[in-house]
VEXDO-483419 format. One record per atom (N, C-alpha, C): residue number from 1; residue in three letters; chain; atom name; x, y, z negated. Coordinates in Angstrom, 3 decimals. Layout:
BEGIN
R seq type mol atom        X        Y        Z
R NUM  ALA   A   CA        X        Y        Z
...
END
This chain:
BEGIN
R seq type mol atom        X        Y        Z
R   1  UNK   A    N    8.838   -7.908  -21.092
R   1  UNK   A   CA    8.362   -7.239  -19.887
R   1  UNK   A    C    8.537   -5.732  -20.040
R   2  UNK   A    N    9.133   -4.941  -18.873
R   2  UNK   A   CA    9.061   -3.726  -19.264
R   2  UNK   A    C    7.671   -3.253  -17.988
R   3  UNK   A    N    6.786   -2.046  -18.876
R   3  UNK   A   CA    5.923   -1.016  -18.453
R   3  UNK   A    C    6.321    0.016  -18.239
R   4  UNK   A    N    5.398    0.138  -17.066
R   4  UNK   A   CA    5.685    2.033  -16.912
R   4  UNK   A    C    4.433    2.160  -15.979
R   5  UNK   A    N    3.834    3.435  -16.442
R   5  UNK   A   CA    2.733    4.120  -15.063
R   5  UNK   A    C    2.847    4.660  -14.656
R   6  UNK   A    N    2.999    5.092  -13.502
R   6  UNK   A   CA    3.799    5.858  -12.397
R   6  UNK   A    C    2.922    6.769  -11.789
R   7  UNK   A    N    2.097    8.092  -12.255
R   7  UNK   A   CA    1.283    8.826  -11.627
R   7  UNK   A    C    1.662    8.926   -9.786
R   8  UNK   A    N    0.703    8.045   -9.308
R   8  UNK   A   CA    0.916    8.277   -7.286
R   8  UNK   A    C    1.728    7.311   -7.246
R   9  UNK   A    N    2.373    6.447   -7.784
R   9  UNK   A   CA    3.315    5.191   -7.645
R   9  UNK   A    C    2.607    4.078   -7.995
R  10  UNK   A    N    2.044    3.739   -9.269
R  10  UNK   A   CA    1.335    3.080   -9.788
R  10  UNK   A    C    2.214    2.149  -10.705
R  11  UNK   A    N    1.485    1.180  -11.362
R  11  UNK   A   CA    1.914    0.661  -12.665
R  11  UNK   A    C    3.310   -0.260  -12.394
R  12  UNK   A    N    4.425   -0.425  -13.325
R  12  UNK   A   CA    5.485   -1.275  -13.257
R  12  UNK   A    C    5.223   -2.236  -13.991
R  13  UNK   A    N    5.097   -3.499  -13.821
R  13  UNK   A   CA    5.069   -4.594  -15.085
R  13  UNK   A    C    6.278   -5.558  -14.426
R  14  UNK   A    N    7.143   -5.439  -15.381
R  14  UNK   A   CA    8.448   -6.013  -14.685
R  14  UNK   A    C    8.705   -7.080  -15.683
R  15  UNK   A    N    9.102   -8.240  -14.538
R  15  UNK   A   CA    9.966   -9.317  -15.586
R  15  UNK   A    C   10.944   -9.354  -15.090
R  16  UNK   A    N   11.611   -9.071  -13.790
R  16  UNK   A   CA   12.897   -9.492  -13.515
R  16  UNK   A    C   13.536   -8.379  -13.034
R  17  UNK   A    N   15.084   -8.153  -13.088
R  17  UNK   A   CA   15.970   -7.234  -13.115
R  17  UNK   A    C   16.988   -8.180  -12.151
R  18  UNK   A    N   16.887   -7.847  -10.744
R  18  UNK   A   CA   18.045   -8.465   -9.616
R  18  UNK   A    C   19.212   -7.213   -9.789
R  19  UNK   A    N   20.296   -7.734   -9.505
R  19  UNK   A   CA   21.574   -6.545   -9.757
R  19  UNK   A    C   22.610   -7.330   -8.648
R  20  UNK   A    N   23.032   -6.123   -7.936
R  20  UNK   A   CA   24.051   -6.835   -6.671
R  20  UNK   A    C   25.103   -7.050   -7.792
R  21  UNK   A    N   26.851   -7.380   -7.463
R  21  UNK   A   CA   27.709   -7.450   -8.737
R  21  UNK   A    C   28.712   -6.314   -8.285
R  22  UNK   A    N   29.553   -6.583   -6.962
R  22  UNK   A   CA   30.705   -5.513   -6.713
R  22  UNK   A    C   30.063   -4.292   -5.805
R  23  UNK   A    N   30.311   -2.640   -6.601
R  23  UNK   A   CA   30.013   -2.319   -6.216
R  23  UNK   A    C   28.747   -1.622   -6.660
R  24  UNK   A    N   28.267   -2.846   -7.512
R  24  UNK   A   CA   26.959   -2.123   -8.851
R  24  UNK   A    C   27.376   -2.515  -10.167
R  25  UNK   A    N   27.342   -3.571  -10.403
R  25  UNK   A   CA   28.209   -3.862  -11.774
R  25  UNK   A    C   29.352   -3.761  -11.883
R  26  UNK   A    N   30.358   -3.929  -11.212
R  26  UNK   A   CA   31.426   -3.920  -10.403
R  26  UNK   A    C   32.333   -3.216   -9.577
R  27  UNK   A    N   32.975   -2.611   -9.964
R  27  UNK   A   CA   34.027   -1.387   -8.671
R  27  UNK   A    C   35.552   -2.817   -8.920
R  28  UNK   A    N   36.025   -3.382   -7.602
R  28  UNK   A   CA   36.970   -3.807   -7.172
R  28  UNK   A    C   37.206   -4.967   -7.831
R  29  UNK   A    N   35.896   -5.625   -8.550
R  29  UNK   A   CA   35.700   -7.268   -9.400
R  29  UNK   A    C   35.705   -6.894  -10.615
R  30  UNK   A    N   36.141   -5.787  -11.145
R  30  UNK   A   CA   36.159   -5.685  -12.675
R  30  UNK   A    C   34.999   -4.796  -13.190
R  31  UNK   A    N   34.010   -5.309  -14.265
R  31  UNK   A   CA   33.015   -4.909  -14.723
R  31  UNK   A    C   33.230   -3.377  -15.422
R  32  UNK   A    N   32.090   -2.132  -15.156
R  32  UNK   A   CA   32.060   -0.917  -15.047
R  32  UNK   A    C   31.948   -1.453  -16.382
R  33  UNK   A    N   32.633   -0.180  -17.299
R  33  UNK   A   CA   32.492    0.160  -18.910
R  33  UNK   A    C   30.942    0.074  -19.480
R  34  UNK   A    N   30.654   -0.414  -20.193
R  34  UNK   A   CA   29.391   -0.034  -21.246
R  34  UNK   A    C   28.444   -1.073  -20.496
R  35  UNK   A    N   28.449   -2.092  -19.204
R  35  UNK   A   CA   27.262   -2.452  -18.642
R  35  UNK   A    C   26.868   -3.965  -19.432
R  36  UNK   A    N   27.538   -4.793  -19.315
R  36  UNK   A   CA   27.402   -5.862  -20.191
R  36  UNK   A    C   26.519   -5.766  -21.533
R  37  UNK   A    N   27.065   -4.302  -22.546
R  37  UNK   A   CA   26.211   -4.426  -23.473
R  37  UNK   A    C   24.846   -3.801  -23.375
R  38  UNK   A    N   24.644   -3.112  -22.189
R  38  UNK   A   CA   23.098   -2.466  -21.675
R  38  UNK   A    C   22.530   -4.000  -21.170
R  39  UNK   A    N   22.650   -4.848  -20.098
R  39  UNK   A   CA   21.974   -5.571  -19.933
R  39  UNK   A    C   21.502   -6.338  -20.731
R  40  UNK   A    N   23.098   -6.842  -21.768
R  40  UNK   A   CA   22.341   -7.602  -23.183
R  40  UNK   A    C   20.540   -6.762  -23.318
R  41  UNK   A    N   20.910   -5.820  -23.755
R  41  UNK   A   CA   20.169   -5.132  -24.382
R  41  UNK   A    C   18.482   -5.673  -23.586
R  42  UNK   A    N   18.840   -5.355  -21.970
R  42  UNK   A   CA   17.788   -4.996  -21.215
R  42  UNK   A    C   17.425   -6.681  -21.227
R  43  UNK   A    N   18.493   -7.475  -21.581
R  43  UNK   A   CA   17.669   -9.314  -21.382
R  43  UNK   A    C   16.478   -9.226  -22.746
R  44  UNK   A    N   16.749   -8.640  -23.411
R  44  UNK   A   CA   15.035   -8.280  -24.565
R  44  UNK   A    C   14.078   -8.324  -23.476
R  45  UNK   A    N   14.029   -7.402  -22.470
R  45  UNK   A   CA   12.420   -6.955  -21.827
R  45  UNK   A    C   12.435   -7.858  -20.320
R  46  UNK   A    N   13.337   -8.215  -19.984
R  46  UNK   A   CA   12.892   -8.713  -18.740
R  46  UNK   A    C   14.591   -9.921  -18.529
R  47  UNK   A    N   14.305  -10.555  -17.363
R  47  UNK   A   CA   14.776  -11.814  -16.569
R  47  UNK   A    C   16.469  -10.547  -15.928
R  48  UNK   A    N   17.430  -10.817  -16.455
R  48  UNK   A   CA   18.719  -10.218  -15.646
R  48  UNK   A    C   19.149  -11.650  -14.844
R  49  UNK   A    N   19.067  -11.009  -13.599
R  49  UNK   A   CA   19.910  -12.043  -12.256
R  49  UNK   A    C   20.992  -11.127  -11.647
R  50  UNK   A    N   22.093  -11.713  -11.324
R  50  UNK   A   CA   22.788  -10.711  -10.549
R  50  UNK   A    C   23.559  -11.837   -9.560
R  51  UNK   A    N   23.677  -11.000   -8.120
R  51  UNK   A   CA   24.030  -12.030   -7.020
R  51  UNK   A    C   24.947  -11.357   -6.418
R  52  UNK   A    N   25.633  -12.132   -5.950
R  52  UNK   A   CA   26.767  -11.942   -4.746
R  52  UNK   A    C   27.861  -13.087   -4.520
R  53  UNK   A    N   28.847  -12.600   -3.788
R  53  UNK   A   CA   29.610  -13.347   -2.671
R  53  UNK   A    C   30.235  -13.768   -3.815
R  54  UNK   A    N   30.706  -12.684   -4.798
R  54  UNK   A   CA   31.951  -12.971   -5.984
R  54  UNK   A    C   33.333  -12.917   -4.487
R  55  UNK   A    N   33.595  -11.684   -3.882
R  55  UNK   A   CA   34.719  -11.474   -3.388
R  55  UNK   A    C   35.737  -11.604   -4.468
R  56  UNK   A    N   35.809  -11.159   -5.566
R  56  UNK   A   CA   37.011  -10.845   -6.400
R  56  UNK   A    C   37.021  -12.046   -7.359
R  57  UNK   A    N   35.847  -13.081   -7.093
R  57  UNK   A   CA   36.397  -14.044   -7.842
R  57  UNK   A    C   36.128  -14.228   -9.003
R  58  UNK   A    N   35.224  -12.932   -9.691
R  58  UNK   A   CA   35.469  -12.841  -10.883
R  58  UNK   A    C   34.143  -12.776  -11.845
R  59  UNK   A    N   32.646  -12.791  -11.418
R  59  UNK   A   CA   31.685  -12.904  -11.535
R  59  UNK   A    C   31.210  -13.501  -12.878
R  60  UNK   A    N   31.438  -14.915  -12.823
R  60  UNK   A   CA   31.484  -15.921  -13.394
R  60  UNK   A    C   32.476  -15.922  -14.637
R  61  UNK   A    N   33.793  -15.455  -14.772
R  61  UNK   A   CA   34.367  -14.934  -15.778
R  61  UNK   A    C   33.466  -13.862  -17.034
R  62  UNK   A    N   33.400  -12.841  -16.167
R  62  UNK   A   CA   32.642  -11.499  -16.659
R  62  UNK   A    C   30.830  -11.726  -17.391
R  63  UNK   A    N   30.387  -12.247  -16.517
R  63  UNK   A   CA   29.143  -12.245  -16.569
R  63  UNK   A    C   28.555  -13.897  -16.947
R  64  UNK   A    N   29.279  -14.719  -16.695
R  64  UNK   A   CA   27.820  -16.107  -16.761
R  64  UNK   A    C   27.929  -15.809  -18.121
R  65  UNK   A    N   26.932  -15.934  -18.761
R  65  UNK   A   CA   26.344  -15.939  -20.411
R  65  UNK   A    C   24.590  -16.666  -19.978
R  66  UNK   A    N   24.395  -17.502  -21.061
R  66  UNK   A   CA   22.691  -17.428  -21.273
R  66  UNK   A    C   21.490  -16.552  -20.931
R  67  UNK   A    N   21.339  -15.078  -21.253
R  67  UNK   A   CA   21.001  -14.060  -20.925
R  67  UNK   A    C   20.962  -14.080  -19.627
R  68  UNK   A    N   22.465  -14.335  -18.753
R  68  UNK   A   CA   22.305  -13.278  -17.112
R  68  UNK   A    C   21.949  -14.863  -16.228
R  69  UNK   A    N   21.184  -14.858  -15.232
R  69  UNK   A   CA   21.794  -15.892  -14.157
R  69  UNK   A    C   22.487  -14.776  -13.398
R  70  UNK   A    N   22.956  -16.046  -12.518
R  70  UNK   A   CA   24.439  -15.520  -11.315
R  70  UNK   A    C   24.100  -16.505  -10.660
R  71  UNK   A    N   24.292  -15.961   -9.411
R  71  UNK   A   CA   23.967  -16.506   -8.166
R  71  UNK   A    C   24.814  -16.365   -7.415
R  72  UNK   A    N   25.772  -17.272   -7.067
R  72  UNK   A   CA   26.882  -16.861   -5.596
R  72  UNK   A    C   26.164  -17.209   -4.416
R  73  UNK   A    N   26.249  -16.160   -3.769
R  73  UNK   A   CA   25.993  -16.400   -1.942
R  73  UNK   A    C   26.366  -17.283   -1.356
R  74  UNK   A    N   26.291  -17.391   -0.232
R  74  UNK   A   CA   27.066  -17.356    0.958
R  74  UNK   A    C   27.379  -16.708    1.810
R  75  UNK   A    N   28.569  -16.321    2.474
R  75  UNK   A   CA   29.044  -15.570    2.985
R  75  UNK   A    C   28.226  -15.060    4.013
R  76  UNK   A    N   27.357  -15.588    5.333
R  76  UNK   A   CA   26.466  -15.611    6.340
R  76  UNK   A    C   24.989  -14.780    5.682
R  77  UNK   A    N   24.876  -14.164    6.006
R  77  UNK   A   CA   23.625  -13.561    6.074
R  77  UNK   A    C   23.016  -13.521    4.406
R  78  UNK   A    N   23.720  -12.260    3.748
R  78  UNK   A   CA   23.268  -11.852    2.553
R  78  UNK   A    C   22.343  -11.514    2.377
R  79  UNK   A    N   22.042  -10.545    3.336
R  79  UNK   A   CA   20.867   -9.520    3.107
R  79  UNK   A    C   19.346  -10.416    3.088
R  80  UNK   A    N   19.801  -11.999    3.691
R  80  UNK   A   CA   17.991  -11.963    3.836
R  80  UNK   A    C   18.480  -13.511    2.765
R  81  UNK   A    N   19.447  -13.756    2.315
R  81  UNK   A   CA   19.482  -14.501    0.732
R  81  UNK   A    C   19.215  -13.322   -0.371
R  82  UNK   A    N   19.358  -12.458   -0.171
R  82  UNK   A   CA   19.278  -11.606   -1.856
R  82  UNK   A    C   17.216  -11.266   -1.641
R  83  UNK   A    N   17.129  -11.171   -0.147
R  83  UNK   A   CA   15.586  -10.904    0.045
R  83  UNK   A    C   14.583  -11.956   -0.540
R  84  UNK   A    N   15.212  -12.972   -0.097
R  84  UNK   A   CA   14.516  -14.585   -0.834
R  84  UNK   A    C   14.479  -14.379   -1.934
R  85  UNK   A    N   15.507  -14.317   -2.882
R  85  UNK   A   CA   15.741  -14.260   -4.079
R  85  UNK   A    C   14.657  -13.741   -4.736
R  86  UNK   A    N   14.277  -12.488   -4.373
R  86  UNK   A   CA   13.493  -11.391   -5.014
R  86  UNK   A    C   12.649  -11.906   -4.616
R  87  UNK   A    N   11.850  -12.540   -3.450
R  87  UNK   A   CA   10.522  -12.962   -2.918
R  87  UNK   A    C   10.152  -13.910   -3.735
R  88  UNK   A    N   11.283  -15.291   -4.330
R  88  UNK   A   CA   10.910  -16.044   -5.121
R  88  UNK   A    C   10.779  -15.934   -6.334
R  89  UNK   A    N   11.354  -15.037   -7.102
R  89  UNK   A   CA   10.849  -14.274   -8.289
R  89  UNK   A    C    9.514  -13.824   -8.597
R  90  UNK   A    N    9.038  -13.049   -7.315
R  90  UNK   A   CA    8.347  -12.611   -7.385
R  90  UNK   A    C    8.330  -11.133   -7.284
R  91  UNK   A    N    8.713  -10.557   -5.835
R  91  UNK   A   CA    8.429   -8.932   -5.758
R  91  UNK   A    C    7.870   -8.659   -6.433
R  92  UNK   A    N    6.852   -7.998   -6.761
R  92  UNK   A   CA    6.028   -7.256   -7.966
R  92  UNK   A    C    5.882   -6.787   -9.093
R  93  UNK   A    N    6.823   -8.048   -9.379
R  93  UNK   A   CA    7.635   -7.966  -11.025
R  93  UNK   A    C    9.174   -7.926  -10.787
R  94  UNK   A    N    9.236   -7.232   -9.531
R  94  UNK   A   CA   10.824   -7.254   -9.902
R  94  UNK   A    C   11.426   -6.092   -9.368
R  95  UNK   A    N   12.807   -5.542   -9.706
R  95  UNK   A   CA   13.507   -4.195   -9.456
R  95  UNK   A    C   14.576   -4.707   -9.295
R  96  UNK   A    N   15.403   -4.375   -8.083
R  96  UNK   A   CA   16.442   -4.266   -7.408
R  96  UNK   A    C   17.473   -3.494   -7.434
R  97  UNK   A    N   18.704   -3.328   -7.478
R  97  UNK   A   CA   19.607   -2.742   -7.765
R  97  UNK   A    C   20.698   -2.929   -6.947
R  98  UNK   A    N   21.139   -2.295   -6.030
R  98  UNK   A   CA   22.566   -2.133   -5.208
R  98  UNK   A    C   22.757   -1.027   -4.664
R  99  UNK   A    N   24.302   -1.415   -3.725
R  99  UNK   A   CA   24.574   -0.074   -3.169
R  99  UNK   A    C   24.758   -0.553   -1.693
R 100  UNK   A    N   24.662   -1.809   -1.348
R 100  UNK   A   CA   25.366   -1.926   -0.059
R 100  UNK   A    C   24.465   -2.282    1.468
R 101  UNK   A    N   24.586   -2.679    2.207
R 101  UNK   A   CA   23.768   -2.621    3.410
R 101  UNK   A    C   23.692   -4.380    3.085
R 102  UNK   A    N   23.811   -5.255    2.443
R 102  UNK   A   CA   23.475   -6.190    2.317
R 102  UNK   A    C   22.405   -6.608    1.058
R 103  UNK   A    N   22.275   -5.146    0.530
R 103  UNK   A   CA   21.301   -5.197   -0.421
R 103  UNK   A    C   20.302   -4.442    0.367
R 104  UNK   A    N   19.709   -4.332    1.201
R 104  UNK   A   CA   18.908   -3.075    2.212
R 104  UNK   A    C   17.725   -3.718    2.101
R 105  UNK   A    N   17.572   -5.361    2.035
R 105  UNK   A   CA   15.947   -5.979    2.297
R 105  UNK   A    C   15.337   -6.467    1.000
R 106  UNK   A    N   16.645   -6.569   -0.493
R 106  UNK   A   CA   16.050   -6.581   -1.148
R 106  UNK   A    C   15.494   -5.166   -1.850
R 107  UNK   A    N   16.161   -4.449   -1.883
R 107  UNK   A   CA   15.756   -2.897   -2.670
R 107  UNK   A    C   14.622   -2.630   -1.963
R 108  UNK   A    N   14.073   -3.604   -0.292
R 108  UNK   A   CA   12.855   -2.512    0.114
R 108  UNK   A    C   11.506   -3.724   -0.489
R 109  UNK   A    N   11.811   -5.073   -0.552
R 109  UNK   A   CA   10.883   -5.880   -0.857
R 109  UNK   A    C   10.949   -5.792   -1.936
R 110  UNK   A    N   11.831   -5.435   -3.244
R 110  UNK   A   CA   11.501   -5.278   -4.627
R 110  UNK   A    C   10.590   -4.367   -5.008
R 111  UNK   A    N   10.051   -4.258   -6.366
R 111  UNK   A   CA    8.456   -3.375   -6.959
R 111  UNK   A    C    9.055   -2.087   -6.738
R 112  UNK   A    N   10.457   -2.084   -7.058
R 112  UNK   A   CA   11.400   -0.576   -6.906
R 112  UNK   A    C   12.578   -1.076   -6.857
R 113  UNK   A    N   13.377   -0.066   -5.754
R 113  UNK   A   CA   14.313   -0.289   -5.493
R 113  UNK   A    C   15.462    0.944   -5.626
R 114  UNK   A    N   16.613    0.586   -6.695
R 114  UNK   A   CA   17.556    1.538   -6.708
R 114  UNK   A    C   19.000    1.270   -6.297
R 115  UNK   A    N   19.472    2.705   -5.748
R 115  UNK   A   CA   20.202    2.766   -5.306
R 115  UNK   A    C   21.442    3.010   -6.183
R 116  UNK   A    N   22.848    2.747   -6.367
R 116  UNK   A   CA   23.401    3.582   -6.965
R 116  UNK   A    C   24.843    3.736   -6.113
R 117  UNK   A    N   25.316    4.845   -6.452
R 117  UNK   A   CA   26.901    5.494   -5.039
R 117  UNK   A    C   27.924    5.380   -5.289
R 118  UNK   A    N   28.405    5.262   -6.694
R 118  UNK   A   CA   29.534    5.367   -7.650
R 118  UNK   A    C   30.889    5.282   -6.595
R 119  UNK   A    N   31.603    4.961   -6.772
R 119  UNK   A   CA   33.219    4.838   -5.711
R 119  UNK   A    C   33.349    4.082   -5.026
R 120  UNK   A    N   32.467    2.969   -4.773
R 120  UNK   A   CA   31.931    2.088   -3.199
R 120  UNK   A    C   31.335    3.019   -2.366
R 121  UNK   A    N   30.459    3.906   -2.788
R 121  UNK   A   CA   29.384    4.436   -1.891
R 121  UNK   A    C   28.632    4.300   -1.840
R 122  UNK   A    N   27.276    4.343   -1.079
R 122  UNK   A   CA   26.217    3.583   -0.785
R 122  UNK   A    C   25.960    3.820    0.763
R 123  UNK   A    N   25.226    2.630    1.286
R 123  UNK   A   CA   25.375    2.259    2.847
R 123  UNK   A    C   23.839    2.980    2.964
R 124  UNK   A    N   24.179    3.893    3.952
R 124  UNK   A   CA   22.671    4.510    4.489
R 124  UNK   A    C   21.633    3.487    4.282
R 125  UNK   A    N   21.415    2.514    4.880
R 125  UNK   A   CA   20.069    1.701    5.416
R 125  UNK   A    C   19.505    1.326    3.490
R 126  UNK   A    N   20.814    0.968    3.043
R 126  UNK   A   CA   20.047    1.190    1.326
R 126  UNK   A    C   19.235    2.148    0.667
R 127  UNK   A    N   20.347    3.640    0.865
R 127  UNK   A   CA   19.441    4.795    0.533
R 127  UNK   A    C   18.042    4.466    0.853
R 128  UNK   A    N   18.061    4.635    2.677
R 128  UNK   A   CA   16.372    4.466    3.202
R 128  UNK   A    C   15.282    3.450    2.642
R 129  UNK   A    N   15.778    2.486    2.211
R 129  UNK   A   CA   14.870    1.420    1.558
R 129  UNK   A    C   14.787    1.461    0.084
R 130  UNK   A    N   15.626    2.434   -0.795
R 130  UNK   A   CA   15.103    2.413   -2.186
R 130  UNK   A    C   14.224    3.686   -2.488
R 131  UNK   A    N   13.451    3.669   -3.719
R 131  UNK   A   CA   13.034    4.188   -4.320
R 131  UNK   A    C   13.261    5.516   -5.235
R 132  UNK   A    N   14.746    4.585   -5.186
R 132  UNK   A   CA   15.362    6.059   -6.419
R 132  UNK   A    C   16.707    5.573   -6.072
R 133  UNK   A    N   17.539    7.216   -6.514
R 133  UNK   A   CA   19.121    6.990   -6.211
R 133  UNK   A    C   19.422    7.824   -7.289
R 134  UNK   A    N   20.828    7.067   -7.800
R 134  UNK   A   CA   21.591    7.265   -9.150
R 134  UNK   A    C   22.802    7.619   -8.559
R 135  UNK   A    N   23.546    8.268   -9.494
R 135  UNK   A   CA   24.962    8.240   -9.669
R 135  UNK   A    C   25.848    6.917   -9.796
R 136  UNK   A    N   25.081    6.557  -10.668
R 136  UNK   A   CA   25.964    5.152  -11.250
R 136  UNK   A    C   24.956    4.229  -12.168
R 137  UNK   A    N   25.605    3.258  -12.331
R 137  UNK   A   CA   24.895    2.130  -13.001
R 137  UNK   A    C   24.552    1.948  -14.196
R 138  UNK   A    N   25.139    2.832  -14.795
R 138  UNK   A   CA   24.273    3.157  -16.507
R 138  UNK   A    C   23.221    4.060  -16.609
R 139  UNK   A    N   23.472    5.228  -15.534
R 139  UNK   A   CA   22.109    5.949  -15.330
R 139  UNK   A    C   21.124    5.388  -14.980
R 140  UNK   A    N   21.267    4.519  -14.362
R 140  UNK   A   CA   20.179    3.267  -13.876
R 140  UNK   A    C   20.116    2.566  -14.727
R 141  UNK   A    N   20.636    2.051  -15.510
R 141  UNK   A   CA   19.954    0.939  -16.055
R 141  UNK   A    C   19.524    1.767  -17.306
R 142  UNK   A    N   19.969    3.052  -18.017
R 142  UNK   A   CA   19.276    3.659  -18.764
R 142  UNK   A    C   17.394    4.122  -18.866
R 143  UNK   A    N   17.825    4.429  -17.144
R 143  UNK   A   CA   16.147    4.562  -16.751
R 143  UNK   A    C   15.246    3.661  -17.856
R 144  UNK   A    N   15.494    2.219  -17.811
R 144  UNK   A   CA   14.098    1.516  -18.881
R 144  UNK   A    C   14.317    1.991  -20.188
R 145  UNK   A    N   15.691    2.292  -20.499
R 145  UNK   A   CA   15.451    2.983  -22.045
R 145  UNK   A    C   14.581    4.665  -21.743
R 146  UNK   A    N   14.406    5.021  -20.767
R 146  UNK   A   CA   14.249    6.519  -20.796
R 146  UNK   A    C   13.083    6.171  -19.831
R 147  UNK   A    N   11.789    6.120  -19.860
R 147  UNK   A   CA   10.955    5.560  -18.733
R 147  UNK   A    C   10.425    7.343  -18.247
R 148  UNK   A    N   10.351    7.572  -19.303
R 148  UNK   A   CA    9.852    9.514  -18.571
R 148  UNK   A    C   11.022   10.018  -17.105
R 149  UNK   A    N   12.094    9.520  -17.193
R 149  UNK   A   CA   13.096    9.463  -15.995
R 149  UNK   A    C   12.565    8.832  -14.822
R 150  UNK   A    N   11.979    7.690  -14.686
R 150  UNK   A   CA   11.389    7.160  -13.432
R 150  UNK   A    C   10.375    8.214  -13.365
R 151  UNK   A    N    9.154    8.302  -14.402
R 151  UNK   A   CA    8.059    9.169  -14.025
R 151  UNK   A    C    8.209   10.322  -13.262
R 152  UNK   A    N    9.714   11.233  -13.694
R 152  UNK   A   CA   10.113   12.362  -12.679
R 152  UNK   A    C   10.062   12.127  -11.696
R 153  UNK   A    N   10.813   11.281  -11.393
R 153  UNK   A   CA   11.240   11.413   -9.730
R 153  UNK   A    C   10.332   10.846   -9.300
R 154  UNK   A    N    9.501    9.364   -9.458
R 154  UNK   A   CA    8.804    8.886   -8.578
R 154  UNK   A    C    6.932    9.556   -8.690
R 155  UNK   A    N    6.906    9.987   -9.593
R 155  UNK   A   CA    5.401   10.427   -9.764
R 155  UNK   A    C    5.082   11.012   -8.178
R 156  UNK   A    N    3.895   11.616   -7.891
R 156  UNK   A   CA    3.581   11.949   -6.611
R 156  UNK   A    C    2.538   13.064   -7.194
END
């Protein structure tokens, strides 16, 4: 489980780690440098899920291991399958991670929700519904190694 106390935010007790794939793990199906061995890392403290359509096909290559679940979509109405997802986990204990407007209902129903922009972008209605916005996906997922980093930005 990872902790954190969030002065004006309040406490994180996290077990699960949702991650969109293209786009957050992912620029054009092929997995961003260095992320595989951070999540290893991060399956120590909490539950790694990561979901999507798998446009590129390639998901399941890259990523199924013991450690991660993977979840393929369906094409029809993402945004309120990735919302379930997190609802059945359990919002409270869980943190969200994307960049796209089909990640918009989970980043706002997750405990926290981040954003990250890298060379997809990120779709306005995401920005508005997360918590925190990154550069990229190692800065984010560094955050639980570096918890004084959430405390910045989100303290109140």
């Amino acid at each position: 489980m990872f902790k954190c106390d969030i002065p004006g935010f309040g406490p994180l007790r996290i077990q699960n780690l949702v991650l969109d794939y293209n786009g957050t793990l992912a620029i054009d199906g092929q997995p961003i440098r260095y992320v595989k061995e951070i999540l290893q890392k991060l399956s120590t403290l909490m539950e790694i899920h990561i979901l999507t359509a798998d446009t590129f096909g390639t998901v399941k290559q890259n990523f199924e291991q013991p450690s991660f679940f993977v979840e393929i979509l369906q094409e029809e109405n993402q945004a309120k399958q990735k919302e379930a997802y997190v609802q059945k986990l359990g919002a409270a204990e869980t943190i969200a991670v994307g960049n796209g407007r089909n990640d918009r209902l989970m980043l706002k129903k997750a405990r926290l929700g981040i954003v990250v922009i890298q060379q997809e972008g990120a779709a306005g209605i995401a920005l508005k519904n997360a918590d925190i916005v990154v550069p990229d996906i190692v800065s984010a997922l560094k955050l639980f190694f570096e918890p004084k980093r959430l405390i910045a930005s989100l303290r109140d």
